[in-house]
DSSP file (Angstrom, degrees, kcal/mol; ACC not computed):
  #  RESIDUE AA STRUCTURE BP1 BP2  ACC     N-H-->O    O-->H-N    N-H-->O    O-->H-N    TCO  KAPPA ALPHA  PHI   PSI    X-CA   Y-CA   Z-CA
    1    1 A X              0   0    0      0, 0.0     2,-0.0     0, 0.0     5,-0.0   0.000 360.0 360.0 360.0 153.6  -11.4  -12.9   15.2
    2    2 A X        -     0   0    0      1,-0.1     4,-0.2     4,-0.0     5,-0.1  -0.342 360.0-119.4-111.5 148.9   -8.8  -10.4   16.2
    3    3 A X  S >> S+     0   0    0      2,-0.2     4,-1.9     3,-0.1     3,-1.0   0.850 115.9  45.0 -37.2 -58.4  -10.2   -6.6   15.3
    4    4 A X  H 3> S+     0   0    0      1,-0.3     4,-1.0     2,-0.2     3,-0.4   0.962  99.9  64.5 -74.5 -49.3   -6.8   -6.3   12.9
    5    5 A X  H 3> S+     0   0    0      1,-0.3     4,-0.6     2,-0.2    -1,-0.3   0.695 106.5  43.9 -47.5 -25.0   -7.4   -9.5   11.5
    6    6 A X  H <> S+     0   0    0     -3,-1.0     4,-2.1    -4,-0.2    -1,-0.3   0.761 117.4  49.2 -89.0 -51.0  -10.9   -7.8   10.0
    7    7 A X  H  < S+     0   0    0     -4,-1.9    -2,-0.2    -3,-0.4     4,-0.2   0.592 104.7  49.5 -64.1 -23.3   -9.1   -5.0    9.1
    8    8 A X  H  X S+     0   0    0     -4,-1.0     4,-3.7     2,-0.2     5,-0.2   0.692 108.5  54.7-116.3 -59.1   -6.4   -6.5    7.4
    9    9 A X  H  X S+     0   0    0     -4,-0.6     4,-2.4    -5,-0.4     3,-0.4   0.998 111.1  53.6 -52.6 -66.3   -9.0   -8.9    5.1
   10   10 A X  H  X S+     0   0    0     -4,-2.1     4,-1.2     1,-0.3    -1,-0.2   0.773 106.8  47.3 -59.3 -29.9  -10.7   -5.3    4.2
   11   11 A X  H  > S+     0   0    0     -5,-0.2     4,-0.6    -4,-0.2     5,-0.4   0.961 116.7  40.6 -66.3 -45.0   -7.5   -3.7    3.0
   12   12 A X  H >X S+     0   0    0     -4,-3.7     4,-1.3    -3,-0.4     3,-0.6   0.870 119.7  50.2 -84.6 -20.8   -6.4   -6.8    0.6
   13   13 A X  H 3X S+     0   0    0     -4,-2.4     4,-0.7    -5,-0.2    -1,-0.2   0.977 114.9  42.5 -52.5 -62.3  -10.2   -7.1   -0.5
   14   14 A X  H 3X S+     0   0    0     -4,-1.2     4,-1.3     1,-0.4    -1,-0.2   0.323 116.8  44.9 -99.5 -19.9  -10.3   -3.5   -1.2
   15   15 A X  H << S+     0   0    0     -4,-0.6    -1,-0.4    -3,-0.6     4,-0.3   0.547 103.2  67.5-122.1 -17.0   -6.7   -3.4   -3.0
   16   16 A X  H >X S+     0   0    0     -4,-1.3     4,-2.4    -5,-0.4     3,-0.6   0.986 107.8  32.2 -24.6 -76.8   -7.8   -6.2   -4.6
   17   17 A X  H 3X S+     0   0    0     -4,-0.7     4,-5.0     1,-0.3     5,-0.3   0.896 109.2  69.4 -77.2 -46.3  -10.8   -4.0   -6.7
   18   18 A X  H 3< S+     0   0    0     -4,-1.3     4,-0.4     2,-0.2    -1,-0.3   0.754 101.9  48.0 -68.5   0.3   -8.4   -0.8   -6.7
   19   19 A X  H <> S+     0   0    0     -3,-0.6     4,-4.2    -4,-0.3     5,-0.4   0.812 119.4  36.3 -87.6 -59.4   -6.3   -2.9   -9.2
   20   20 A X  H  X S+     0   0    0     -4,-2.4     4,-1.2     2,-0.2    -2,-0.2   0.892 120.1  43.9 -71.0 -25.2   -9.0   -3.8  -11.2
   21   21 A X  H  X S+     0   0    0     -4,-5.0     4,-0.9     1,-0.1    -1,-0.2   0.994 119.6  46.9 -77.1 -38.6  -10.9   -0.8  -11.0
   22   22 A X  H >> S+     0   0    0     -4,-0.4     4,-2.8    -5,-0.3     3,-1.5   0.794 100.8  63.6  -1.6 -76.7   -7.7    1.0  -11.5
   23   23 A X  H 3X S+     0   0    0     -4,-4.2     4,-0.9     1,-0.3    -1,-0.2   0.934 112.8  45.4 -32.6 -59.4   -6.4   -1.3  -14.6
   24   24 A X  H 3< S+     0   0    0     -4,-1.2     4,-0.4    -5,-0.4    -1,-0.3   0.826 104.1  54.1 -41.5 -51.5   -9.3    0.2  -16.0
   25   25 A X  H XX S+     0   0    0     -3,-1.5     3,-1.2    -4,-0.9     4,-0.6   0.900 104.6  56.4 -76.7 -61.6   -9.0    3.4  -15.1
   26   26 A X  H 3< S+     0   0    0     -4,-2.8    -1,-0.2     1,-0.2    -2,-0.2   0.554  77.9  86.9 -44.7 -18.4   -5.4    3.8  -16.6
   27   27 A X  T 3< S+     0   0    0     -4,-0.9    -1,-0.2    -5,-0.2    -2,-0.1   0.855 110.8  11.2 -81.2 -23.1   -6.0    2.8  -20.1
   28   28 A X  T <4 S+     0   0    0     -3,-1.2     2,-0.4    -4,-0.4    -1,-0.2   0.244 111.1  74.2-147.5  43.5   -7.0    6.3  -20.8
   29   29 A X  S  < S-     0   0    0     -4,-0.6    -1,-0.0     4,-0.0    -4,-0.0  -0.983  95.6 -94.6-120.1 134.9   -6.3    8.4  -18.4
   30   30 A X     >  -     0   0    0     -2,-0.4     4,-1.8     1,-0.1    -2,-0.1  -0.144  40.9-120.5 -40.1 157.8   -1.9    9.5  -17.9
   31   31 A X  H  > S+     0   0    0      2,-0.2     4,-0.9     3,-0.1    -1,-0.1   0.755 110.5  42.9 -75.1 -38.5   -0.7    7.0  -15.2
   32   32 A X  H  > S+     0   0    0      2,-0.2     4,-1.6     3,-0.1    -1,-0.1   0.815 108.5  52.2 -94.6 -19.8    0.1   10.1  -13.0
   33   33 A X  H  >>S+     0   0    0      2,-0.2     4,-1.3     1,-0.2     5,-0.6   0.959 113.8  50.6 -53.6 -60.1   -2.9   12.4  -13.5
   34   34 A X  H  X5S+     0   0    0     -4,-1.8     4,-1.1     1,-0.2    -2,-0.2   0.711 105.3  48.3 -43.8 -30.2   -4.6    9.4  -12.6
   35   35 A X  H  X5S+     0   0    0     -4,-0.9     4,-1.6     2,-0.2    -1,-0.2   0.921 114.2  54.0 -63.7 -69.4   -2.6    8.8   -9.5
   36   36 A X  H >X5S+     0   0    0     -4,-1.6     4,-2.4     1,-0.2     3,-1.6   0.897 108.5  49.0  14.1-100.8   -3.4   12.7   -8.9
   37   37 A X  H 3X5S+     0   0    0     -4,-1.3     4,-1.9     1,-0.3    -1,-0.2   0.692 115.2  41.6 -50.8 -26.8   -7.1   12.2   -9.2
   38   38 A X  H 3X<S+     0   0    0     -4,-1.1     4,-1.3    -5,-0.6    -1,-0.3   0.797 107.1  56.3 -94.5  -6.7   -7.3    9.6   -7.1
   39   39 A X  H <X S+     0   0    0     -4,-1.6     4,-2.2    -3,-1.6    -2,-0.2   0.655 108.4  48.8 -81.5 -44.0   -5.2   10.7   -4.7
   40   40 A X  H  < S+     0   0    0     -4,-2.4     4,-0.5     2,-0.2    -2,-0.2   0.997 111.3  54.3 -58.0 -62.1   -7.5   14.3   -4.2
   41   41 A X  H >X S+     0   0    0     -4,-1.9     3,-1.8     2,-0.2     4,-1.6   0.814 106.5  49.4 -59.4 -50.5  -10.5   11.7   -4.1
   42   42 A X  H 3X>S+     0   0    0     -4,-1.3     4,-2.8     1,-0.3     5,-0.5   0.916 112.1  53.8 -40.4 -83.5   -8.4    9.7   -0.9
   43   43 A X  H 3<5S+     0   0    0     -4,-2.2    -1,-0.3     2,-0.2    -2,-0.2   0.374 108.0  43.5 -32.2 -23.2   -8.1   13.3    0.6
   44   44 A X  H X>5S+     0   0    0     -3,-1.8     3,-5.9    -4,-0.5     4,-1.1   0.834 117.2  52.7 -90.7 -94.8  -11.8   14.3    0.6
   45   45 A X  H 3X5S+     0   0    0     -4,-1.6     4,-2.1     1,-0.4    -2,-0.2   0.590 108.6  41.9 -19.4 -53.4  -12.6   10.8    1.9
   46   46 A X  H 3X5S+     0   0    0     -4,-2.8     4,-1.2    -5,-0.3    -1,-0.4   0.626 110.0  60.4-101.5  -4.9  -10.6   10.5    4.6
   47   47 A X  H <4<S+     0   0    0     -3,-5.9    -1,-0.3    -5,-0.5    -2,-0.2   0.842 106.2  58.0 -74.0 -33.6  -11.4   14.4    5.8
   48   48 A X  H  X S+     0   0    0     -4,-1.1     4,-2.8     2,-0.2     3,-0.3   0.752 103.6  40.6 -42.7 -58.8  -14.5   13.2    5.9
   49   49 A X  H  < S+     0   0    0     -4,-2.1     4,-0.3    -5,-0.3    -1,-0.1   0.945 114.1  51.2 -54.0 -59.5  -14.3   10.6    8.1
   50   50 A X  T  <>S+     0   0    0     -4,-1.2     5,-1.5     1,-0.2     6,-0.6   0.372 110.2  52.4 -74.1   4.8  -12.2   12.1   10.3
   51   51 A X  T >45S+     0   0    0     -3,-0.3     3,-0.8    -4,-0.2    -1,-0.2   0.751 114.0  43.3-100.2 -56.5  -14.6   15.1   10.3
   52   52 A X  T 3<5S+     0   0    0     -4,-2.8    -2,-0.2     1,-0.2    -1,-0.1   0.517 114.3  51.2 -69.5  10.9  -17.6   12.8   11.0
   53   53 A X  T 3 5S-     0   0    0     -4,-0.3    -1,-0.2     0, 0.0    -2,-0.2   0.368 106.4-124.3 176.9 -51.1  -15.6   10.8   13.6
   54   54 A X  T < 5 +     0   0    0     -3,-0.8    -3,-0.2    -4,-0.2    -4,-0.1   0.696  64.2 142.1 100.4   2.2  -14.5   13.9   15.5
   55   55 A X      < +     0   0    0     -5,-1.5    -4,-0.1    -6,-0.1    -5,-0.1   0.665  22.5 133.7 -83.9 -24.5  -10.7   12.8   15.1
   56   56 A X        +     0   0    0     -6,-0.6     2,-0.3     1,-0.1    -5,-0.0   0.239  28.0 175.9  -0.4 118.7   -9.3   16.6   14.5
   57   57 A X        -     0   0    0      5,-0.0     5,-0.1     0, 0.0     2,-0.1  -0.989  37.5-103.3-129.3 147.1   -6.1   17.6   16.5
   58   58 A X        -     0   0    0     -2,-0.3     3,-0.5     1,-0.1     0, 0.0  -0.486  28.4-122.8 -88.0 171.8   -4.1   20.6   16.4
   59   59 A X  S >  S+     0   0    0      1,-0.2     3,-1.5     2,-0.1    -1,-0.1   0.772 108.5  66.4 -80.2 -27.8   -0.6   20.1   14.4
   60   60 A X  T 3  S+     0   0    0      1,-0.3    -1,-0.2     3,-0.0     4,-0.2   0.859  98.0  45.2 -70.2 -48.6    1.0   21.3   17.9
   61   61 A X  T 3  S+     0   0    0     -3,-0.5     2,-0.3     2,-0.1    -1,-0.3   0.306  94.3 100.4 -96.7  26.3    0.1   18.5   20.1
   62   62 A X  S <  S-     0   0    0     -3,-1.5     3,-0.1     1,-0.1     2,-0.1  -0.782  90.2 -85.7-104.6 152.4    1.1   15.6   17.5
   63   63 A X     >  -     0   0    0     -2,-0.3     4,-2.9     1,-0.2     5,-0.2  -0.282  29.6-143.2 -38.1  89.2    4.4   13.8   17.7
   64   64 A X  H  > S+     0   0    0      1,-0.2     4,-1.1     2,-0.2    -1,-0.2   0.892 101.2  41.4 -66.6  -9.0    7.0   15.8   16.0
   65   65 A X  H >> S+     0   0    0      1,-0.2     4,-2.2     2,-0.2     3,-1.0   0.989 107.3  61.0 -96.6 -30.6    8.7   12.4   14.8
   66   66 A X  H 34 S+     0   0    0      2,-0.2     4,-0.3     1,-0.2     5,-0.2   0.756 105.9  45.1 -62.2 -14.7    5.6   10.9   14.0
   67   67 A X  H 3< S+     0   0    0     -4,-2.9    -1,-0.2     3,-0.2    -2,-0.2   0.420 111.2  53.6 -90.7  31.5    4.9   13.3   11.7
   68   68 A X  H <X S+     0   0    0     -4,-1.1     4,-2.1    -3,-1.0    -2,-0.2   0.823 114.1  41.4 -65.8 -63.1    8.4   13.2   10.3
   69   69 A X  H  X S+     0   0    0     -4,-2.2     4,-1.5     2,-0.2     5,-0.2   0.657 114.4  54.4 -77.3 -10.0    8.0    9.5    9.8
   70   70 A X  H  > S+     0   0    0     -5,-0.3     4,-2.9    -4,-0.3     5,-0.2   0.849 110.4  46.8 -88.1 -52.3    4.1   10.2    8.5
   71   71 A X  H >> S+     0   0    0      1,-0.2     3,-3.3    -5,-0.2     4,-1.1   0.865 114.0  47.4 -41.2 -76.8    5.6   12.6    5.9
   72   72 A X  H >< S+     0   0    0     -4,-2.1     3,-0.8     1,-0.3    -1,-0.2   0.822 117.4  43.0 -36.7 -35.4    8.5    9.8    4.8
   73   73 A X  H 3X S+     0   0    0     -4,-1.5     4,-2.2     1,-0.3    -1,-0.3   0.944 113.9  50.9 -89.1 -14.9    5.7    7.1    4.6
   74   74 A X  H << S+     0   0    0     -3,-3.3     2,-0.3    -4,-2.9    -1,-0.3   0.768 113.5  48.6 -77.1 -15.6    3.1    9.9    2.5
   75   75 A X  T X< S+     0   0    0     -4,-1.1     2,-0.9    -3,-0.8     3,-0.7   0.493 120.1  39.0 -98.4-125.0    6.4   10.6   -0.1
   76   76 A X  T 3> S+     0   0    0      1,-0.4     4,-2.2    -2,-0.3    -2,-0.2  -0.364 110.6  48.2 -52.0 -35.0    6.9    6.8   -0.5
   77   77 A X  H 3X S+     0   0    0     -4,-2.2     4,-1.0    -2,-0.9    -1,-0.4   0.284 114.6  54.8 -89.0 -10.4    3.5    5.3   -0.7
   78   78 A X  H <> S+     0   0    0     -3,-0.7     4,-0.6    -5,-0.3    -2,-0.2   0.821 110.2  45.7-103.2 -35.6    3.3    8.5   -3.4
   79   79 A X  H >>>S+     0   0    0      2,-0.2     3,-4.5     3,-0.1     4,-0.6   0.997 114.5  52.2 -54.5 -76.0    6.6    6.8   -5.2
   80   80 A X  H 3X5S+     0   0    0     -4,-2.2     4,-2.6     1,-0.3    -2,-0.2   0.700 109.2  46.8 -35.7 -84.0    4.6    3.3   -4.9
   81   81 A X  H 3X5S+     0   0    0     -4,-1.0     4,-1.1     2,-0.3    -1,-0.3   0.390 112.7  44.2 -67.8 -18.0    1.6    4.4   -6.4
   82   82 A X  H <X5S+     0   0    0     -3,-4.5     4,-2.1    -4,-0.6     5,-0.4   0.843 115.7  52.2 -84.8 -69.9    3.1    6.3   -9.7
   83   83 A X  H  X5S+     0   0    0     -4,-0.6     4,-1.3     1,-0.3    -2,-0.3   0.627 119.1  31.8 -47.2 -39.5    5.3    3.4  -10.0
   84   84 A X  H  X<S+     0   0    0     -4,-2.6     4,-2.4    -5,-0.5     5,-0.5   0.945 117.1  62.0 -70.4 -48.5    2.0    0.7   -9.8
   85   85 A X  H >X S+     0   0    0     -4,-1.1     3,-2.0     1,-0.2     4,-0.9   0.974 110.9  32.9 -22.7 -61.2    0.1    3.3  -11.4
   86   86 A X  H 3X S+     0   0    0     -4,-2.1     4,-2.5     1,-0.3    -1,-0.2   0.920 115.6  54.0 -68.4 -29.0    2.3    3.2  -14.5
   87   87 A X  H 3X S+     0   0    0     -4,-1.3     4,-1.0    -5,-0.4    -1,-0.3   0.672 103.5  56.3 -77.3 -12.4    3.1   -0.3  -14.5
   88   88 A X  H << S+     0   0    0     -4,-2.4    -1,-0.3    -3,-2.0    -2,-0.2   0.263 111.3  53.6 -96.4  -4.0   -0.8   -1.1  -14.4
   89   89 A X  H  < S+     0   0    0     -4,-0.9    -2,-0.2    -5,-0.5    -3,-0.1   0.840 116.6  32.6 -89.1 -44.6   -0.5    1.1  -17.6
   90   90 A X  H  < S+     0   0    0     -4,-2.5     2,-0.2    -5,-0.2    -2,-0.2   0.613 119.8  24.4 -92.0  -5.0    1.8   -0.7  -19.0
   91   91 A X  S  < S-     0   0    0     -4,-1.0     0, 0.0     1,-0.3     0, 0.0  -0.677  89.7 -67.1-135.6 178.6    1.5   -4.6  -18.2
   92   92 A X        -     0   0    0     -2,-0.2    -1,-0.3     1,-0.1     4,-0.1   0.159  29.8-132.9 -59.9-165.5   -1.0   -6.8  -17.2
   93   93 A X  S  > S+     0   0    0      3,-0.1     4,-1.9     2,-0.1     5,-0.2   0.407 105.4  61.9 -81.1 -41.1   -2.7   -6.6  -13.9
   94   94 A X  T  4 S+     0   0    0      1,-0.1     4,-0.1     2,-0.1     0, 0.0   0.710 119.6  29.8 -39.3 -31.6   -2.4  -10.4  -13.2
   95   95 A X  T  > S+     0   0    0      2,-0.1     4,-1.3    43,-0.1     3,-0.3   0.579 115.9  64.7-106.9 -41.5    1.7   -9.9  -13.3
   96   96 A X  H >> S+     0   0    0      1,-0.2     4,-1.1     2,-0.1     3,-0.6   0.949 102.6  44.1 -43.2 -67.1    1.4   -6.4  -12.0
   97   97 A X  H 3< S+     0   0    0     -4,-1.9     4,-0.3     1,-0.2    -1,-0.2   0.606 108.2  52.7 -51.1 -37.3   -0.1   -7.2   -8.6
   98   98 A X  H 34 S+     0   0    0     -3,-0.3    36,-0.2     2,-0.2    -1,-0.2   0.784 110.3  47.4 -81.0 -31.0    2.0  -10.0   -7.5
   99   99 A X  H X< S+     0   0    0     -4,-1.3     3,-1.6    -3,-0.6     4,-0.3   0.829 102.2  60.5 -78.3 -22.7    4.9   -8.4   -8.0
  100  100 A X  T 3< S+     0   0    0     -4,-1.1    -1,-0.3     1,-0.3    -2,-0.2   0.593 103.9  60.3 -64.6 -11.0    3.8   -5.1   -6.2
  101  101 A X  T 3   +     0   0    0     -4,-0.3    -1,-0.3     1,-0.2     4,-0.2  -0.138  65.4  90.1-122.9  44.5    3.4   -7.5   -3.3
  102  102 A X  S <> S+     0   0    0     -3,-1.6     4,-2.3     2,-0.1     5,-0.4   0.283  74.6  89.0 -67.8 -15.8    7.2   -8.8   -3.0
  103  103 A X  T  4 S+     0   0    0     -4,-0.3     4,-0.2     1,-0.2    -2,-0.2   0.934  76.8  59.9 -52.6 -16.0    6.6   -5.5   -0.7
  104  104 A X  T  > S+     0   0    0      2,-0.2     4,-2.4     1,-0.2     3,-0.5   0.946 105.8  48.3 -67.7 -49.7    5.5   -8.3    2.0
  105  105 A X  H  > S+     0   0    0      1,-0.2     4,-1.4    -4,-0.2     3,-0.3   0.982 115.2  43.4 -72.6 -42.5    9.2   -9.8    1.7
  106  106 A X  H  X S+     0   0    0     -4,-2.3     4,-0.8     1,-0.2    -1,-0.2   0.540 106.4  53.9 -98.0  21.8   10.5   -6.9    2.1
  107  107 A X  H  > S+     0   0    0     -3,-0.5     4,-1.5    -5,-0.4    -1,-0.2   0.687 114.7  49.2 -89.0 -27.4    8.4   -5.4    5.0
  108  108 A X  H >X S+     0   0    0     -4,-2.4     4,-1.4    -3,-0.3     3,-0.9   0.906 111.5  46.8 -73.8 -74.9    9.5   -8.7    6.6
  109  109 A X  H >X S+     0   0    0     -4,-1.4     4,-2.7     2,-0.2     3,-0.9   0.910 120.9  42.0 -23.3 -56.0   13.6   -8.0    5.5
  110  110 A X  H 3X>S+     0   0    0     -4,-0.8     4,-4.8    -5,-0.3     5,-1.1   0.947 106.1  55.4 -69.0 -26.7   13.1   -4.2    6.9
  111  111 A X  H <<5S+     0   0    0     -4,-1.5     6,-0.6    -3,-0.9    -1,-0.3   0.644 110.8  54.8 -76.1  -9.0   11.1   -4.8   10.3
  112  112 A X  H <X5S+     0   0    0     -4,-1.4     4,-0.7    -3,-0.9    -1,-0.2   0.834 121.1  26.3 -86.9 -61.9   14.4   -7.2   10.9
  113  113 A X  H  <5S+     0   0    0     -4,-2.7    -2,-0.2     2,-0.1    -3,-0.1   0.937 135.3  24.0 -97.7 -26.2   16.8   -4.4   10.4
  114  114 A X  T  <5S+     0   0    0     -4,-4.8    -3,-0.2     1,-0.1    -4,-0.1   0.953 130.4  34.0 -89.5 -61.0   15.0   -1.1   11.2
  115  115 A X  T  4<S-     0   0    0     -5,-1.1    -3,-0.2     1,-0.1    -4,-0.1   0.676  99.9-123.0 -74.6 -18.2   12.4   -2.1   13.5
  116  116 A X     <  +     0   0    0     -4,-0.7    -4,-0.2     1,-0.3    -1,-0.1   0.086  49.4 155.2 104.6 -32.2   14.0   -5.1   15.5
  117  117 A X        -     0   0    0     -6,-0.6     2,-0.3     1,-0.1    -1,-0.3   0.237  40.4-117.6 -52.3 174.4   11.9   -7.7   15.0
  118  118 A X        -     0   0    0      0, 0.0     2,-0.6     0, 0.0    -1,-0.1  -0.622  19.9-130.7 -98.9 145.5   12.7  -11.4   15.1
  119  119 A X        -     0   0    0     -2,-0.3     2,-0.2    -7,-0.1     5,-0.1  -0.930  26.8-169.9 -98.1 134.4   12.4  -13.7   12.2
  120  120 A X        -     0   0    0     -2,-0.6     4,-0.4     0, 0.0     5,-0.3  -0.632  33.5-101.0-111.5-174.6   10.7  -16.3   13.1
  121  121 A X  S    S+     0   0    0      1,-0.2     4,-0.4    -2,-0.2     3,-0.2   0.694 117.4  50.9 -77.1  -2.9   10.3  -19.5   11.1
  122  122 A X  S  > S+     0   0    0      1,-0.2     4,-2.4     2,-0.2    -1,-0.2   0.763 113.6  44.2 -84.2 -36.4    6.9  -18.9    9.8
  123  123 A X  T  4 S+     0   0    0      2,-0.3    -1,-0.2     1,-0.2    -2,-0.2  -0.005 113.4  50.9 -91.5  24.0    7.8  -15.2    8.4
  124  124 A X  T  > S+     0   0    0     -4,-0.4     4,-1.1    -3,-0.2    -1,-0.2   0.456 115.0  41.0-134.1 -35.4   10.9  -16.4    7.1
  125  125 A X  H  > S+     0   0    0     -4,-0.4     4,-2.4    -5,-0.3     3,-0.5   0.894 118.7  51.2 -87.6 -58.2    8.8  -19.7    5.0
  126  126 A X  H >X S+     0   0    0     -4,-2.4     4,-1.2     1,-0.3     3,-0.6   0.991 110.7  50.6 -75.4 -59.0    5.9  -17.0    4.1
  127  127 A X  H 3> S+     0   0    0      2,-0.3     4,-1.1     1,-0.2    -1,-0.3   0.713 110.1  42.9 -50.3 -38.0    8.5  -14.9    2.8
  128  128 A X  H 3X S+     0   0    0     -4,-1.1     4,-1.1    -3,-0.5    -1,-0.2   0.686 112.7  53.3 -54.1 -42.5   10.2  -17.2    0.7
  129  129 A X  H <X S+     0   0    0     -4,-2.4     4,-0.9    -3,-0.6    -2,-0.3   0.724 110.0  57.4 -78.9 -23.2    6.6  -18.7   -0.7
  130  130 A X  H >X S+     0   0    0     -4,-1.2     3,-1.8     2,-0.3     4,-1.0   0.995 110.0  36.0  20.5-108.8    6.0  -15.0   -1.4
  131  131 A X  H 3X S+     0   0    0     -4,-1.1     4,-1.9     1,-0.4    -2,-0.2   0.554 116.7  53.5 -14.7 -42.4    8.8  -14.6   -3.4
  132  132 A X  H 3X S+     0   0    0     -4,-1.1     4,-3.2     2,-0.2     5,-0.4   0.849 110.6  50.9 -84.8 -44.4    8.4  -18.1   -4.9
  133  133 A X  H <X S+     0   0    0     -3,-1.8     4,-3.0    -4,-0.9    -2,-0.2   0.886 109.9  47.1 -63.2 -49.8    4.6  -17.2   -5.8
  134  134 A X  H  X>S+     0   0    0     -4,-1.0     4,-2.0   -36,-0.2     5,-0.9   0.795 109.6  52.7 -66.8 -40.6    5.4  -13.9   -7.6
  135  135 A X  H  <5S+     0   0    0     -4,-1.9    -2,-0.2     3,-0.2    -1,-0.2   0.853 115.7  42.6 -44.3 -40.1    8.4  -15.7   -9.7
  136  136 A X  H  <5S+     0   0    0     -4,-3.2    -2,-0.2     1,-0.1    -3,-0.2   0.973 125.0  40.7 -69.5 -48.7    5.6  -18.5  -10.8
  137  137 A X  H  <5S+     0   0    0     -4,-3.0    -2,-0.2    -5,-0.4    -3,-0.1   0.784 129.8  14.4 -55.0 -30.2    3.2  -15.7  -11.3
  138  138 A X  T  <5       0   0    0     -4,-2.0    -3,-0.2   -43,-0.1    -1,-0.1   0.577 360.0 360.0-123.0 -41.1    4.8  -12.7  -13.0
  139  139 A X      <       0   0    0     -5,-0.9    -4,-0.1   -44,-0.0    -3,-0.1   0.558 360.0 360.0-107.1 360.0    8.6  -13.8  -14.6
């Protein structure tokens, strides 16, 4: 099995249990302090890692457009998250989650016009069953 392919399983496991521990988490704590708090915790973590790891670089010798494009994706994924946040405050988590993940159809729609890629017929049928999955689940 492919390195990403391992990697990939550990993210949706993992964002799997941050909805439910989440769900939890929100019901009485604000949607966006929580978002906040968890957000510091991320930031410790993952200094951490990269501390033990050795990964450290000075800001000079990184890619000024990749961290242009690291900023854009760190304000957006910060949009995403009040927005799940709040919505895990305010709906269920069963209907929350499926609909936070039309983001798959439309990572396939953007990697077609920004990135280049090809649709092929598989991503174009998984994109549609997507779509189709979250309508049965959530409206």
């Amino acid at each position: 099995m492919s390195a990403w392919v391992i990697f990939a399983l550990g993210s949706a496991f993992f964002a799997a249990l941050t909805a439910i521990f989440g769900k939890v988490g929100v019901h009485d704590i604000n949607s966006n302090l929580a978002t906040f708090i968890r957000t510091a915790i991320i930031l410790i973590m993952t200094a951490g890692i990269v501390s033990l790891r050795g990964e450290w670089q000075p800001l000079d010798k990184l890619s000024r457009t990749g961290l242009v494009m690291l900023a854009l994706s760190a304000i957006t994924t910060g949009l995403s998250w009040l927005c799940y946040w709040r919505a895990m405050q305010l709906g269920p988590a069963s209907r929350v989650a499926p609909v936070d993940k039309l983001s798959i159809a439309l990572v396939i729609l953007f990697s077609l016009a920004f990135l280049g890629e090809t649709l092929t017929w598989k991503a174009a049928l998984g994109g549609l069953l997507v779509v189709s999955g979250v309508m049965l689940l959530a409206i």
